[in-house]
C-alpha positions as CSV (number, residue, x, y, z in Angstrom):
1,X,0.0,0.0,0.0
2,X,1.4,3.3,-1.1
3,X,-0.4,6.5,0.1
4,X,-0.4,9.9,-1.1
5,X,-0.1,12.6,1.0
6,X,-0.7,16.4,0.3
7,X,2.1,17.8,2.5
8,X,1.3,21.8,3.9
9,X,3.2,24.8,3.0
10,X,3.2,28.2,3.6
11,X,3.4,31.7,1.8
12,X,0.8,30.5,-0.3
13,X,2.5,26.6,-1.2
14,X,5.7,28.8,-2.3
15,X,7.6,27.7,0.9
16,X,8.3,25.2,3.7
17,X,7.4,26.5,7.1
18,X,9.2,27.4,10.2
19,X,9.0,25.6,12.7
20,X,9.4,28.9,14.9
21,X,7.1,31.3,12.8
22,X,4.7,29.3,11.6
23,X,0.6,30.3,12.9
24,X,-0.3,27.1,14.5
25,X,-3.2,29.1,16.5
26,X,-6.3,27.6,13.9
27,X,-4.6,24.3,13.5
28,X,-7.1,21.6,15.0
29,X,-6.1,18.7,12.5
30,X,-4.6,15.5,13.2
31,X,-2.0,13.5,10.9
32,X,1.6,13.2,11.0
33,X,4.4,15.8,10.5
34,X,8.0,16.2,9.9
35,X,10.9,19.0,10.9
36,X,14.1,19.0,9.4
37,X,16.9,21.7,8.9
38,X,17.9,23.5,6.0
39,X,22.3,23.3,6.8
40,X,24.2,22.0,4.3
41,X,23.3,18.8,3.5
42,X,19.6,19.6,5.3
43,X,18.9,16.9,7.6
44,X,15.9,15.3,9.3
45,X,15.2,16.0,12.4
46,X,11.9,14.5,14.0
47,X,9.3,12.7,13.1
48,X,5.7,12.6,14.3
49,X,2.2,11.8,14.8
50,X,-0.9,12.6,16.6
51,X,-2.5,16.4,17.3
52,X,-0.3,18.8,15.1
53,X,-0.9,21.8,16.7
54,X,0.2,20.4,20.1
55,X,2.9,18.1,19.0
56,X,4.7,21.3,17.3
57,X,4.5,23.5,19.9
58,X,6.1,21.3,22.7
59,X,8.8,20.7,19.7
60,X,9.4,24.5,19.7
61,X,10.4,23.9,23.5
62,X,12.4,20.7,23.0
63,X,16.0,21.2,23.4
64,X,16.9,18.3,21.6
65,X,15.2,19.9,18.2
66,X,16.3,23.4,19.2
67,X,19.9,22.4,19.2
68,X,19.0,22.1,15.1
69,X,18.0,25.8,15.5
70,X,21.2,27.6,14.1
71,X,20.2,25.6,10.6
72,X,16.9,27.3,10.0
73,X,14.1,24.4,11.6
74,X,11.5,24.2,8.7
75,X,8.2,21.9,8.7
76,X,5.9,20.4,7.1
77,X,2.2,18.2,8.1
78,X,0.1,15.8,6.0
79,X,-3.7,15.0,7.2
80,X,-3.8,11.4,7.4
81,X,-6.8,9.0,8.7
82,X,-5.9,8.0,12.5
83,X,-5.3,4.1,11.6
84,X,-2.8,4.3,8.9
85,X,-0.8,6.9,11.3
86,X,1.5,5.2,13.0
87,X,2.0,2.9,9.7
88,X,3.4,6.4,8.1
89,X,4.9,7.5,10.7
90,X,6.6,3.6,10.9
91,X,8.1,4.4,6.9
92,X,8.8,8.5,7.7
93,X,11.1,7.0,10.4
94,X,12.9,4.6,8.3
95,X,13.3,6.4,5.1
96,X,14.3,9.7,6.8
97,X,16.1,8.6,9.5
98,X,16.1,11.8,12.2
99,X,18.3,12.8,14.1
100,X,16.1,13.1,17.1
101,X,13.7,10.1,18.8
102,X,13.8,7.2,20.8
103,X,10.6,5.3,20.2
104,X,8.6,4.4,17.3
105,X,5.5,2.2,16.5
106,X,6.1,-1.1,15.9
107,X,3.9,-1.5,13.3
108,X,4.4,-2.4,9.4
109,X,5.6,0.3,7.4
110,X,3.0,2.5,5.2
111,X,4.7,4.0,2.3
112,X,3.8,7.9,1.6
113,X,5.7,10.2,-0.5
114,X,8.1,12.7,1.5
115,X,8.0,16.4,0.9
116,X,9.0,17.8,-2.3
């Protein structure tokens, strides 16, 4: 199974967002989400699931993300149907590999397409 996902930007789809600017005050969707930093090679840095609003801004907080800071932290969140999450979230972990996280669902992997 292979899944589709429609991956949010901002500045009208021109742009990824930051993790530290983005507007997450009207955000009340649930799905699964990733941050990375820009650097040189960019790198993953977390990968998610569950309440997107909430999840994001106790990663704002997180020292272990923060540390990423001086890169420029840029995300990005896909809406995604509450029993194929933690199968995405399963395949975001292995194909991207961050740089932050301890535990993941043991679940079989659900492939999605990663942020273009």
């Amino acid at each position: 199974m292979r899944l589709e996902l429609q991956w949010w930007t901002c500045s009208g789809g021109s742009r990824w967002c930051s993790l530290d600017d983005v507007n997450l005050g009207n955000l009340t969707i649930g799905g699964v989400y990733l941050i990375w930093h820009a650097g040189s090679p960019g790198r993953w840095v977390y990968v998610g699931k569950g309440h997107i609003r909430e999840r994001l801004e106790e990663h704002r907080c997180d020292p272990r993300i923060g540390e990423y800071r001086p890169y420029g932290l840029l995300t990005s969140w896909a809406v995604g149907e509450p029993s194929y999450r933690e199968g995405v979230e399963r395949f975001l972990v292995e194909a991207c590999r961050p740089l932050v996280g301890e535990k993941w669902p043991e679940v079989p992997p659900i492939e999605v397409n990663l942020p273009k």
